[in-house]
C-alpha positions, 0 to 999 in steps of 0.5 A, a space after each residue: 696280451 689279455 689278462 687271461 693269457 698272462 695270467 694262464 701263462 703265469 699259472 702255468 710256469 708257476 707248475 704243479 708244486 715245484 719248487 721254482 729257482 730264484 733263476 726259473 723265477 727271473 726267467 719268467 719274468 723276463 718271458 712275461 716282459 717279452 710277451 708283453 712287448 711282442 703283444 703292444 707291437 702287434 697292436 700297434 697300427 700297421 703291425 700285422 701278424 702276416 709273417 708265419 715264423 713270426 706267428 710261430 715264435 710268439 706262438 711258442 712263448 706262449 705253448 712250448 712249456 706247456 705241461 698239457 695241451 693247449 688250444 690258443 687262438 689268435 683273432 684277427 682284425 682286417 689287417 691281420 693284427 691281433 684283437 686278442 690271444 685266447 686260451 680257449 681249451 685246456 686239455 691233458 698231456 696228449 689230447 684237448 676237445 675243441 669246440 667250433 661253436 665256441 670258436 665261432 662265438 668268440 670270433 663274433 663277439 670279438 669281430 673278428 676277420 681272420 684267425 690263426 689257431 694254435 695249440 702245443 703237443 706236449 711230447 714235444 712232437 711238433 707233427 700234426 696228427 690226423 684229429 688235428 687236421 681233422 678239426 682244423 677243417 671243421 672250424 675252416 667250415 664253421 667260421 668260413 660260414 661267417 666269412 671268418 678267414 682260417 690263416 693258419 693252424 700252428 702246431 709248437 712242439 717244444 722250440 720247433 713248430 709246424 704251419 698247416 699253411 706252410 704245408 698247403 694244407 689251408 
């Protein structure tokens, strides 16, 4: 996991000054170790981010908590394994503005071969909303132009999640 997701995640947990537990802090550390553990399996030579539940669950380590939205993305090599989650757009409790140039920059620079986009619905809602789907297709088109594959967009709500690729939508 890049330093800037842990650190995000870090900050995030540490939330708008509340008081954390000595409990809330154990925890924290426990998801940090299990973050860390998921990421140095994904790069391990023949781990592959292939299995969709399995996307989906380190996907909401990462977002469920999350007080506003978050758009994530993980960039894949040929194989499917992770060269590196990123945050890439950080936005309020209901809405955060995606660019696909960015994206698509990222995705260059990173020499990607696929990715997998994800964000969080705060609410806890995991349903898609028609922006969602609309972006979605927009960042399809833009990478595709560089023969970056979209494998999946993964909404998390809460500990529930929904695949665009599980619905056919990709």
């Amino acid at each position: 996991m890049s330093k800037e997701t842990r650190a995000t995640y870090g900050a995030a947990s540490a939330a708008p000054k509340r008081r954390r537990s000595a409990k809330q802090a154990g925890e924290d550390k426990t998801i940090e170790a299990a973050l860390d553990i998921l990421s140095a399996r994904l790069r391990k030579p023949g781990a592959a981010m292939s299995d969709p539940k399995a996307a989906a669950d380190y996907l909401k380590l990462i977002l469920a908590e999350k007080e506003h939205e978050v758009f994530l993305v993980l960039y894949l090599d040929s194989q499917n394994r992770v060269i590196e989650a990123r945050e890439m757009f950080r936005g309020t409790i209901d809405s955060a503005s995606v660019y696909p140039r960015e994206v698509a920059k990222e995705a260059l620079a990173l020499n990607a071969a696929a990715i997998i986009l994800a964000h969080n619905h705060p609410s806890g809602e995991p349903e898609p909303s028609k922006a969602d789907r609309g972006i979605t297709d927009q960042l399809q088109k833009a990478l595709s132009m560089f023969d970056v594959r979209t494998l999946d967009h993964i909404v998390i709500g809460g500990n529930e999640h929904t695949s665009f690729a599980g619905r056919g939508w990709l």
